[in-house]
BADOPA-701091 format. One record per residue (C-alpha): residue in one letter; chain; z, y, x. Coordinates in steps of 0.05 Angstrom, whole numbers, plus 5000, padded with zeros to 4 digits. Layout:
<node><type>A</type><mol>A</mol><up>Z</up><north>Y</north><east>X</east></node>
...
***
This chain:
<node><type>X</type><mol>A</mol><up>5032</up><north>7776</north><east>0369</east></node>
<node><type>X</type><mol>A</mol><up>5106</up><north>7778</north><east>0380</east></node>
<node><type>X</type><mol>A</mol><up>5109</up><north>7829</north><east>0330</east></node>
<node><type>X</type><mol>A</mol><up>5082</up><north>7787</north><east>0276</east></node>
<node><type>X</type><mol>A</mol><up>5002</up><north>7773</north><east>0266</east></node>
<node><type>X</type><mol>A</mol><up>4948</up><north>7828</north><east>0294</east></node>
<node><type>X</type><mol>A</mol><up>4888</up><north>7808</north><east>0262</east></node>
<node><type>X</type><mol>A</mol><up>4909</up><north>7752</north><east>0199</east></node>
<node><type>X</type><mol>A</mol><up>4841</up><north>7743</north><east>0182</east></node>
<node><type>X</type><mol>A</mol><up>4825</up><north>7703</north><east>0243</east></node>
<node><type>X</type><mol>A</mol><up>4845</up><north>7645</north><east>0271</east></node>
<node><type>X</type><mol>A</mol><up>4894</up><north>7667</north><east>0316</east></node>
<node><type>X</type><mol>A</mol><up>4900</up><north>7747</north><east>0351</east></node>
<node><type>X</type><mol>A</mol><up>4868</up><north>7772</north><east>0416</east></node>
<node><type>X</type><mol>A</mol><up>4911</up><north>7765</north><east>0472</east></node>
<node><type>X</type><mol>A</mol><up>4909</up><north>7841</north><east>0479</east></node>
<node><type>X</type><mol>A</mol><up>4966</up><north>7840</north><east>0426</east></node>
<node><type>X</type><mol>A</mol><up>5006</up><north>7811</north><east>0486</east></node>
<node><type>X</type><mol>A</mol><up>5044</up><north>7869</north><east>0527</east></node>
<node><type>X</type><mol>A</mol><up>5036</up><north>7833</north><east>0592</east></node>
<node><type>X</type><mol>A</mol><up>4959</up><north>7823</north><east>0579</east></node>
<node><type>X</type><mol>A</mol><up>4949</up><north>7898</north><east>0573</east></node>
<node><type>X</type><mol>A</mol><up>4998</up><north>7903</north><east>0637</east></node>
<node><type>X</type><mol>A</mol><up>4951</up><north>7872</north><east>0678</east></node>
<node><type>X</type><mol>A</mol><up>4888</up><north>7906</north><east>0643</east></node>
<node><type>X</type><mol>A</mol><up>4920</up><north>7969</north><east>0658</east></node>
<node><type>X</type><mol>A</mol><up>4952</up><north>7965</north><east>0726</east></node>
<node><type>X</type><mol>A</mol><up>4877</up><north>7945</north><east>0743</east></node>
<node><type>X</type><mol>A</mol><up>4842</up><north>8013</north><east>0704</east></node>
<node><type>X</type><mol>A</mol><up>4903</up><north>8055</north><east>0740</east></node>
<node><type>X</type><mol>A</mol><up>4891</up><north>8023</north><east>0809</east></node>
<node><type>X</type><mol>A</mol><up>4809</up><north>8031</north><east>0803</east></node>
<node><type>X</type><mol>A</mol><up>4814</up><north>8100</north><east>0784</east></node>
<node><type>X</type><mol>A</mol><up>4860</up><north>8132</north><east>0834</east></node>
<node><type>X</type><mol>A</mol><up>4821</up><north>8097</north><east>0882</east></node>
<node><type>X</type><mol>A</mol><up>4753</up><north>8130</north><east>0850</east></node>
<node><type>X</type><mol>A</mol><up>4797</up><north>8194</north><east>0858</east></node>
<node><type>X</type><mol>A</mol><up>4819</up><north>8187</north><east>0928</east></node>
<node><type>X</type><mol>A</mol><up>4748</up><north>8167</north><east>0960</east></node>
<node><type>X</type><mol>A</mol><up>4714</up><north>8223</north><east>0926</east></node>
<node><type>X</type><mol>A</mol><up>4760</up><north>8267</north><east>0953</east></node>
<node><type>X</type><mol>A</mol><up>4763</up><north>8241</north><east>1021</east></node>
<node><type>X</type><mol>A</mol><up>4682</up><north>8248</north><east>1016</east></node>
<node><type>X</type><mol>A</mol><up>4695</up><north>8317</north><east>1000</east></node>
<node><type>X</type><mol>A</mol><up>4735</up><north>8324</north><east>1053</east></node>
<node><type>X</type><mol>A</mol><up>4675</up><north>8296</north><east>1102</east></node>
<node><type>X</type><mol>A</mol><up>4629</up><north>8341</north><east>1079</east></node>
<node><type>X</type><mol>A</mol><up>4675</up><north>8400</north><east>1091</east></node>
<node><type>X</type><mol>A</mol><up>4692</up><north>8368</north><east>1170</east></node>
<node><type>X</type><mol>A</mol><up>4618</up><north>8365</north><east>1181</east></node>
<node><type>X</type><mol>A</mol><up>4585</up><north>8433</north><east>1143</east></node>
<node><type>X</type><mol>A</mol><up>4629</up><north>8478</north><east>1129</east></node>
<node><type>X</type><mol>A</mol><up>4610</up><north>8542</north><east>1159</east></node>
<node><type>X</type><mol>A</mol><up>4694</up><north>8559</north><east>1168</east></node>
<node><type>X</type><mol>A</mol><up>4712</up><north>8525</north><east>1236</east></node>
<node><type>X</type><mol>A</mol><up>4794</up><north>8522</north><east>1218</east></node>
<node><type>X</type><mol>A</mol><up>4775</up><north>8494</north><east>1139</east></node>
<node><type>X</type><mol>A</mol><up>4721</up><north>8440</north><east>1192</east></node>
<node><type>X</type><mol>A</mol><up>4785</up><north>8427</north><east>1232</east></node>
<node><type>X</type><mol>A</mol><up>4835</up><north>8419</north><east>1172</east></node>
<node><type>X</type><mol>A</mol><up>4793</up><north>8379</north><east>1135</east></node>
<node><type>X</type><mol>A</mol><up>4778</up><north>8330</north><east>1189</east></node>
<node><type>X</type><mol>A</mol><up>4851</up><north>8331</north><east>1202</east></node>
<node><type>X</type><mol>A</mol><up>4874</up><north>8310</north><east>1124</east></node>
<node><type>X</type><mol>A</mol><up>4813</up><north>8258</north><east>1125</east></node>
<node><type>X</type><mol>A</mol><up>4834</up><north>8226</north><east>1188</east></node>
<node><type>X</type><mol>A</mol><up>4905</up><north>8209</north><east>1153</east></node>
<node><type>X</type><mol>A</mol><up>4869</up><north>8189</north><east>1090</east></node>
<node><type>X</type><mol>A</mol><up>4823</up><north>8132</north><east>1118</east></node>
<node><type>X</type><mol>A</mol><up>4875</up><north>8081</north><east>1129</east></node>
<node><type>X</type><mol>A</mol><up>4902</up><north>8091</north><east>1053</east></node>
<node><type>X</type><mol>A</mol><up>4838</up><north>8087</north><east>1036</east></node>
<node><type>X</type><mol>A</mol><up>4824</up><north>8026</north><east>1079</east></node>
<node><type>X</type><mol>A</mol><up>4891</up><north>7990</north><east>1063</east></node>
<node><type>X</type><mol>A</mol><up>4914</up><north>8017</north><east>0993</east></node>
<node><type>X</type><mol>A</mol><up>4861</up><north>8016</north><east>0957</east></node>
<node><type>X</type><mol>A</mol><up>4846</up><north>7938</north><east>0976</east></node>
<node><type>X</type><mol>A</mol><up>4909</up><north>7913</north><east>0971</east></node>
<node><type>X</type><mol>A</mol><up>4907</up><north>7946</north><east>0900</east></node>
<node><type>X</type><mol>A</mol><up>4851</up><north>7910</north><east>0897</east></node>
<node><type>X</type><mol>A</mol><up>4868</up><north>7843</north><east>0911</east></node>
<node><type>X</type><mol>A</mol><up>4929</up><north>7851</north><east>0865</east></node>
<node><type>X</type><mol>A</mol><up>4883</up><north>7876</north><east>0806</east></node>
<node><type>X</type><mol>A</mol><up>4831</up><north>7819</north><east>0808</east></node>
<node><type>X</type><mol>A</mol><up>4886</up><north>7765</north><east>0819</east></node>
<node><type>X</type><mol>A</mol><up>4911</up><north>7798</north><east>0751</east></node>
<node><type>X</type><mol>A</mol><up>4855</up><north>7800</north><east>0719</east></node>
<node><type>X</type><mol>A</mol><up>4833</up><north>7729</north><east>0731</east></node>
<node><type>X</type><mol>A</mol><up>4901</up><north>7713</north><east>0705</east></node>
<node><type>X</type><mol>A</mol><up>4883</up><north>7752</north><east>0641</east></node>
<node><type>X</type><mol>A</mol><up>4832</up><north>7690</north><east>0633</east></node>
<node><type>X</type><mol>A</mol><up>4883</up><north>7633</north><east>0639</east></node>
<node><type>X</type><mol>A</mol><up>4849</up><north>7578</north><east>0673</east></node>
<node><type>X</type><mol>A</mol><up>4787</up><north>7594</north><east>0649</east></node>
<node><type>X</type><mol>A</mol><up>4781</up><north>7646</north><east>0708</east></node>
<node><type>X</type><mol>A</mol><up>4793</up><north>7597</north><east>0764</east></node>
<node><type>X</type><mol>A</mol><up>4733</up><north>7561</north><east>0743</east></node>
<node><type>X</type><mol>A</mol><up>4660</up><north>7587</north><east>0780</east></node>
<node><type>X</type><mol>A</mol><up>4623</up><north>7603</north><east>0714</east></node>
<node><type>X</type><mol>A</mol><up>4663</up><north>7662</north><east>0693</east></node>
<node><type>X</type><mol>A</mol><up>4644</up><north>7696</north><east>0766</east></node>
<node><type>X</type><mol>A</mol><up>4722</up><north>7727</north><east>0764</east></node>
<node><type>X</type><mol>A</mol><up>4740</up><north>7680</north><east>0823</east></node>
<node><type>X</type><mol>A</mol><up>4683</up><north>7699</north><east>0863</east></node>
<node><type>X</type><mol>A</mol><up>4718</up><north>7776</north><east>0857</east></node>
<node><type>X</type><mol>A</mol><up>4784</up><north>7750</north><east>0877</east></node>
<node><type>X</type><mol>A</mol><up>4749</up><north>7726</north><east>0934</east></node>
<node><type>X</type><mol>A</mol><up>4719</up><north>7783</north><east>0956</east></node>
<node><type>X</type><mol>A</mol><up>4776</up><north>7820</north><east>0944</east></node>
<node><type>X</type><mol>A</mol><up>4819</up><north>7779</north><east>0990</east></node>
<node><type>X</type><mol>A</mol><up>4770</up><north>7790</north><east>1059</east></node>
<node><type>X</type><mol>A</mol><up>4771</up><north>7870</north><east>1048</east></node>
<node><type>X</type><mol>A</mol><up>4840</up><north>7864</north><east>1067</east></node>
<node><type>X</type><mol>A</mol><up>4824</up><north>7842</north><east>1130</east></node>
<node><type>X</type><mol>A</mol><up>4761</up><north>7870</north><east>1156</east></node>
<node><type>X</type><mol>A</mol><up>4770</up><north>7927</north><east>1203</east></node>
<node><type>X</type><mol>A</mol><up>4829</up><north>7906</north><east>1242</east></node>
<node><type>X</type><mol>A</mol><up>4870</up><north>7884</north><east>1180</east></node>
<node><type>X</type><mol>A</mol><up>4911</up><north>7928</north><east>1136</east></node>
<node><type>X</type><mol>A</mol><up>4977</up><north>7917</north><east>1173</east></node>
<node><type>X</type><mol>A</mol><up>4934</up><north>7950</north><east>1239</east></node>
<node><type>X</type><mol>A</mol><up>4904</up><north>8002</north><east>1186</east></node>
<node><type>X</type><mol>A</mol><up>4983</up><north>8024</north><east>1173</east></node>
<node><type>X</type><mol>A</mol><up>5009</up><north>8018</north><east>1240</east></node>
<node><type>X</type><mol>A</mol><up>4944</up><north>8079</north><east>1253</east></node>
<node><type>X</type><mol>A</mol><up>4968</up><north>8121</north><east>1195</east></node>
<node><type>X</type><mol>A</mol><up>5042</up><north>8113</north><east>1207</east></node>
<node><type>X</type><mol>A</mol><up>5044</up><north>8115</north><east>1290</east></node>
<node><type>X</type><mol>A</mol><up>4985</up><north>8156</north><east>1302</east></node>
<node><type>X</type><mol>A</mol><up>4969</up><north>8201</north><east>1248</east></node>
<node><type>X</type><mol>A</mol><up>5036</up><north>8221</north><east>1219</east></node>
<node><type>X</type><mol>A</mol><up>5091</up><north>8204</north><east>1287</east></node>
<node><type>X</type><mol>A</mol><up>5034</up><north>8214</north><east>1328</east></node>
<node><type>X</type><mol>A</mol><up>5033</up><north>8297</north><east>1306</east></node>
<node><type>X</type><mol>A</mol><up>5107</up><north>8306</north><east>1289</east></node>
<node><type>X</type><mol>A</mol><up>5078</up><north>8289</north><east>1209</east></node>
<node><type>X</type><mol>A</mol><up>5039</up><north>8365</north><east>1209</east></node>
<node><type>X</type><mol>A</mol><up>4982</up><north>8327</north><east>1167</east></node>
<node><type>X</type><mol>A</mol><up>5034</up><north>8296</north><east>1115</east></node>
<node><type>X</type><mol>A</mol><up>5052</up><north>8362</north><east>1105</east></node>
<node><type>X</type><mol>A</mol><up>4984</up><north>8393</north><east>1096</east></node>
<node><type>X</type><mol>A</mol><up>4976</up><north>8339</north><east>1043</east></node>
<node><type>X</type><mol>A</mol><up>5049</up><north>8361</north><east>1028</east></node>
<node><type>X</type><mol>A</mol><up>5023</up><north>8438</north><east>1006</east></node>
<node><type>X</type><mol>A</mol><up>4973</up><north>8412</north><east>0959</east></node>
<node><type>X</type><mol>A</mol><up>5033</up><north>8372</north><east>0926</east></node>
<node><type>X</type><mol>A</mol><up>5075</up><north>8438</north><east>0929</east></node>
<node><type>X</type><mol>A</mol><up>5019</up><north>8480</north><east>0898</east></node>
<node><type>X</type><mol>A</mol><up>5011</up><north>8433</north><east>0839</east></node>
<node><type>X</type><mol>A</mol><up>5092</up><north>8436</north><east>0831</east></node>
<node><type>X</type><mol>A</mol><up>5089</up><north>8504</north><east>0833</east></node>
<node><type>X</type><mol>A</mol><up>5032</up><north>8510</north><east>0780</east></node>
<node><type>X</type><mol>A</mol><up>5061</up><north>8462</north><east>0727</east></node>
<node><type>X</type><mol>A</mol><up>5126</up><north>8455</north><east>0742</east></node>
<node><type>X</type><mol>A</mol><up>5155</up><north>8492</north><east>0680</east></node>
<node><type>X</type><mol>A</mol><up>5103</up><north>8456</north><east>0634</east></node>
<node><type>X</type><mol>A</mol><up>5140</up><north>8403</north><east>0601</east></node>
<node><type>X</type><mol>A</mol><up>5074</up><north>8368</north><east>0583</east></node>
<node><type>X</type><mol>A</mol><up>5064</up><north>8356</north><east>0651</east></node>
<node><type>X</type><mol>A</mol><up>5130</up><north>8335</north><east>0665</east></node>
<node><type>X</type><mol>A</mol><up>5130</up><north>8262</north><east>0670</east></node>
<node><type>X</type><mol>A</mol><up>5074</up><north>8267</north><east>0716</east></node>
<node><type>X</type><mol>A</mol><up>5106</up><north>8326</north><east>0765</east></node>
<node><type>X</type><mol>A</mol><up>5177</up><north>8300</north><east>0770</east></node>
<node><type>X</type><mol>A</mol><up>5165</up><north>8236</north><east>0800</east></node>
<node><type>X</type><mol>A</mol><up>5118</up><north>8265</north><east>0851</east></node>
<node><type>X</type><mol>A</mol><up>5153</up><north>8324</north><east>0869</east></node>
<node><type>X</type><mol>A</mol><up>5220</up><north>8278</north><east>0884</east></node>
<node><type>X</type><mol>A</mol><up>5179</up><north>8234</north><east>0926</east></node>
<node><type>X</type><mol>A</mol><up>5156</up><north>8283</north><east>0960</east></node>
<node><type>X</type><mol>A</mol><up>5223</up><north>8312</north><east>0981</east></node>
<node><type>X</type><mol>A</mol><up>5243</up><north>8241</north><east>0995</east></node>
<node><type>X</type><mol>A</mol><up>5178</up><north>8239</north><east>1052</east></node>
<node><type>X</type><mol>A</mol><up>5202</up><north>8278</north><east>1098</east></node>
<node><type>X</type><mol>A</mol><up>5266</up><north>8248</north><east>1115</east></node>
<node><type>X</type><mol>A</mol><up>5234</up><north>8179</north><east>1099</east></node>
<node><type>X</type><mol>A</mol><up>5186</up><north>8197</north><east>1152</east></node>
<node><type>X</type><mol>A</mol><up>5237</up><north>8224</north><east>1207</east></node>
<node><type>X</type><mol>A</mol><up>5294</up><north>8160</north><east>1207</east></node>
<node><type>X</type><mol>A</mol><up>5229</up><north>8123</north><east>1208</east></node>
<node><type>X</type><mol>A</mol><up>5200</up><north>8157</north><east>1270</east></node>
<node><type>X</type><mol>A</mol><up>5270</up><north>8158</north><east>1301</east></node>
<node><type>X</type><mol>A</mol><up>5279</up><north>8093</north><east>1308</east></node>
<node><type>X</type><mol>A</mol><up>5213</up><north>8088</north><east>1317</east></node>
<node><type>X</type><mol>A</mol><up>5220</up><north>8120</north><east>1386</east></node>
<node><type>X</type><mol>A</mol><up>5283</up><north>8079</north><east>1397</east></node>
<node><type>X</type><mol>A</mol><up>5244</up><north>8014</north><east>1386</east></node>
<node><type>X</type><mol>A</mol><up>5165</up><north>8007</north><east>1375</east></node>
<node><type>X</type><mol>A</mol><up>5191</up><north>7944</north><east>1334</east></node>
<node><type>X</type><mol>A</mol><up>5222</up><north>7995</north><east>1281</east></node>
<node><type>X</type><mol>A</mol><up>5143</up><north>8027</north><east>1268</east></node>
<node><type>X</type><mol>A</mol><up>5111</up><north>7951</north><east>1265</east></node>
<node><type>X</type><mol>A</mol><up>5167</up><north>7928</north><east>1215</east></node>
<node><type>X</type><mol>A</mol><up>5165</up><north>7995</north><east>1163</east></node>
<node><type>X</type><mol>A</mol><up>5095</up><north>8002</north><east>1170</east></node>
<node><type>X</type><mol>A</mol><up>5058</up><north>7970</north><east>1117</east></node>
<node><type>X</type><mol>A</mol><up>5124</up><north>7987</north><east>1068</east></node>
<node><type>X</type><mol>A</mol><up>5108</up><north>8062</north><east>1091</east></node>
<node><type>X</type><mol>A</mol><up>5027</up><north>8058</north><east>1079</east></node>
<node><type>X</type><mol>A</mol><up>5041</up><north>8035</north><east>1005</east></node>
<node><type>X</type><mol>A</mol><up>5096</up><north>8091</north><east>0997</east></node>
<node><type>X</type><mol>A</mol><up>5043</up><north>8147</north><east>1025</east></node>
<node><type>X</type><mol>A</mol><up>4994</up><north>8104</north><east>0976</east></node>
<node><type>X</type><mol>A</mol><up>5025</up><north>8122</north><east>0912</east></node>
<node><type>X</type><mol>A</mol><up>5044</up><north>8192</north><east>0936</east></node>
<node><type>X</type><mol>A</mol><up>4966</up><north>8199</north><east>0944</east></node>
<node><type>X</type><mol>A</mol><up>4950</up><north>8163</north><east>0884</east></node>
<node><type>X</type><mol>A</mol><up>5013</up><north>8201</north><east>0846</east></node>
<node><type>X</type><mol>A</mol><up>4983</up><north>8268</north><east>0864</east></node>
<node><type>X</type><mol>A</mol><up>4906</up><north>8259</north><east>0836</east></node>
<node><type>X</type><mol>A</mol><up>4938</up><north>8222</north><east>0778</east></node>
<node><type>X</type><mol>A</mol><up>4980</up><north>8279</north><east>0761</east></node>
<node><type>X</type><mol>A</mol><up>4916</up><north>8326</north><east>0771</east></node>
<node><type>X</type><mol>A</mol><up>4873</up><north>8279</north><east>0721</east></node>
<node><type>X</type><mol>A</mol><up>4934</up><north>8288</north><east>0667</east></node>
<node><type>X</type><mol>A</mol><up>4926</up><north>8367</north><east>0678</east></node>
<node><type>X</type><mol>A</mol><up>4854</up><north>8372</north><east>0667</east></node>
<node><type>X</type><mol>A</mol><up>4858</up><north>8318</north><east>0610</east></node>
<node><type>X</type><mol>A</mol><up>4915</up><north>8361</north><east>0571</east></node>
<node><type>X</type><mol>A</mol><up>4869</up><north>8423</north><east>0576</east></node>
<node><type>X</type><mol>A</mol><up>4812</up><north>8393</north><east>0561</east></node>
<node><type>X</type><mol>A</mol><up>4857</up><north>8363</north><east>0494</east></node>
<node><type>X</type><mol>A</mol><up>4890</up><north>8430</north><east>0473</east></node>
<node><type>X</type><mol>A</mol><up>4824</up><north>8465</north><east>0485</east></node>
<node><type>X</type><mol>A</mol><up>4808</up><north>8415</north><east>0421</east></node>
<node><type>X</type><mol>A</mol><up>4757</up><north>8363</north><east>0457</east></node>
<node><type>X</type><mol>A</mol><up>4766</up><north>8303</north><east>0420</east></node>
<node><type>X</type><mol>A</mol><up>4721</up><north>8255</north><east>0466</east></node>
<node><type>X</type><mol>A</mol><up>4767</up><north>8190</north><east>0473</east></node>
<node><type>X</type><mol>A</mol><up>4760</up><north>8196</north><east>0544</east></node>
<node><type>X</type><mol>A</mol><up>4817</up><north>8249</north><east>0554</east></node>
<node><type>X</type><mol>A</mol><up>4860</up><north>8209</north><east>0522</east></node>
<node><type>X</type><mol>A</mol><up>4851</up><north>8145</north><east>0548</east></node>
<node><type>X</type><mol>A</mol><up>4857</up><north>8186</north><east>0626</east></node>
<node><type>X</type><mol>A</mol><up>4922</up><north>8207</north><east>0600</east></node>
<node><type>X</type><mol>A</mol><up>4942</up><north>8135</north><east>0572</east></node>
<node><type>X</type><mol>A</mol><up>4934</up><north>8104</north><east>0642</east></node>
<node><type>X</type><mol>A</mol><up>4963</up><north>8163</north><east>0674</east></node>
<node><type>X</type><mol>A</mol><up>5025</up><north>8151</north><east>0636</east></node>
<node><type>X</type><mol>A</mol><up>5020</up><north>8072</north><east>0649</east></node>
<node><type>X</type><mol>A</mol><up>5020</up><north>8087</north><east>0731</east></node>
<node><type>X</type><mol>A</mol><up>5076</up><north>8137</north><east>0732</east></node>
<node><type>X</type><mol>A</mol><up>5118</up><north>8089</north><east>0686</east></node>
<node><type>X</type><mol>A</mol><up>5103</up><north>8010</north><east>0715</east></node>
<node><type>X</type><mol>A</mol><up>5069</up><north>8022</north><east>0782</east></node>
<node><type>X</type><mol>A</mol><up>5091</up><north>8097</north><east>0818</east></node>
<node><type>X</type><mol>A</mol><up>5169</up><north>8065</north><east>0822</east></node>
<node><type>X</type><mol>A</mol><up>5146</up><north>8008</north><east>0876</east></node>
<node><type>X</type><mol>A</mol><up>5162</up><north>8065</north><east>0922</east></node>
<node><type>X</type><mol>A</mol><up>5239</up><north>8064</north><east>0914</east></node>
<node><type>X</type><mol>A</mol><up>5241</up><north>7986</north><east>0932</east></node>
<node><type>X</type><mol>A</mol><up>5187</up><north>7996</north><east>0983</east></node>
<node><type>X</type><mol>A</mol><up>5229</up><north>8068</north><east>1021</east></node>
<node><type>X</type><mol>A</mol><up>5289</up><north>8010</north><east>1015</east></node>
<node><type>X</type><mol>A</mol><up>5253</up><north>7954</north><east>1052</east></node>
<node><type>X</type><mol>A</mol><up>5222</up><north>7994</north><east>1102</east></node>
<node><type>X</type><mol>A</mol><up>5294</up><north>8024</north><east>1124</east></node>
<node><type>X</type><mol>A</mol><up>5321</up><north>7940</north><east>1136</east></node>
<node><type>X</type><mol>A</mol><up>5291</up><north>7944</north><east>1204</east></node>
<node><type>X</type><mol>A</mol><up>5262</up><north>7901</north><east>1260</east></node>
<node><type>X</type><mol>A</mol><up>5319</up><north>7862</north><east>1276</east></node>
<node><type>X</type><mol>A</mol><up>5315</up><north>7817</north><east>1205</east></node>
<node><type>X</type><mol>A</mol><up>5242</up><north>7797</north><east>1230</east></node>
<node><type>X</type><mol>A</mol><up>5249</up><north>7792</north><east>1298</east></node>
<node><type>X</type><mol>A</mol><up>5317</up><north>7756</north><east>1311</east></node>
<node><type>X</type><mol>A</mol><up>5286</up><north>7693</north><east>1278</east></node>
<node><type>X</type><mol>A</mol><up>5264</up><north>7642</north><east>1338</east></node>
<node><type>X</type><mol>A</mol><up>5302</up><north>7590</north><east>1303</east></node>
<node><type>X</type><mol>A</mol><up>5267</up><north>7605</north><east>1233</east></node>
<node><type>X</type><mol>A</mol><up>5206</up><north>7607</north><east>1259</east></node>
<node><type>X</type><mol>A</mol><up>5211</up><north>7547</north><east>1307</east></node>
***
């Protein structure tokens, strides 16, 4: 341990002592549970489109799904690939080799992002058709659940760390969203350029929004005096995603606003 020895009875400490080791550990825990989060929502959400006996909560629902399924497509396996590249890296070299099985996950990993059209065609749907394509009226359904959440724990400093960040991001959305679509219309080039950039962005507000409701319920479930570890590990990694991975989104919105023109005007780069 940098800090001085972890565990001076043995030969040497765990690598968990290492900061970076528990950074990837954790970025992988954070990633795989916002994903559990989002996809049994979004199953929710089919089971509402299909049986629910209110024909506008039918319509709504299939709405809010149909701008889901390419974060769920794209995000969540890219966060994948990311997480078991880390985590084979939290093995040294003994996760490239075959006996481990942690290279046989990177693997699979990597083809996800590629199967059903790739995730570059999986943001071009949710960015051209299902947020330009309707003006963005289902980013700002998704928008009101955000807003109601604000609204209930905005004023509860506990919850703080977890509102702020996506209550500024989502403010930041809608004007993201419109010099986005402007050019858009301008160019098609502009939409194919920002795309992916503007999946992941939409990714962590997502991800930001059922990680801030899994803080809530853990902090109640706390002061309500339940002492099962669980709570407080959910809050733990809560804390970890708002802090290391939720702030991709400023360099991503940044990116995404360089335009076509840096990618396109390259025949002689590419030659």
């Amino acid at each position: 341990s940098l800090s001085g020895p972890k565990a001076p009875d043995k030969a040497a400490d765990p690598i968990i002592v290492h900061p970076d080791v528990r950074k990837m550990l954790l970025t992988a825990k954070a990633y795989a549970e916002g994903g559990r989060a989002l996809m049994c929502f979004s199953s929710m959400l089919l089971e509402k489109e299909h049986h629910h006996p209110d024909e506008s909560v039918r319509k709504d629902s299939g709405e809010l799904l149909a701008m889901l399924t390419p974060i769920v497509k794209a995000f969540i396996t890219d966060n994948g690939w990311t997480t078991t590249s880390g985590c084979l890296q939290v093995f040294g070299g003994h996760g490239y080799i075959k006996e481990w099985g942690m290279e046989q996950f990177v693997r699979d990993a990597r083809i996800n992002m590629i199967y059903e059209g790739t995730n570059t065609i999986q943001s071009l749907d949710l960015l051209g058709r299902k947020i330009l394509g309707n003006n963005g009226a289902t980013l700002k359904k998704f928008g009101k659940l955000i807003g109601e959440l604000v609204a209930e724990e905005g004023v509860n400093e506990k919850m703080a760390e977890f509102i702020t960040p996506i209550a500024i991001l989502g403010d930041q959305m809608t004007k993201f969203t419109t010099e986005i679509g402007f050019k858009g219309f301008q160019n098609p080039d502009e939409v194919g350029a920002a795309a992916v950039d503007y999946l992941r962005v939409a990714g962590h507000l997502v991800f930001g929004y059922f990680w801030a409701r899994m803080a809530q319920a853990a902090l109640r479930q706390i002061a309500a005096g339940n002492t099962d570890p669980f709570y407080v590990a959910k809050l733990q990694t809560a804390r970890f995603y708002f802090a290391k991975l939720f702030p991709e989104t400023a360099t991503l919105m940044r990116t995404a606003r360089t335009g076509s023109k840096v990618l396109m005007d390259t025949d002689a780069a590419l030659a």
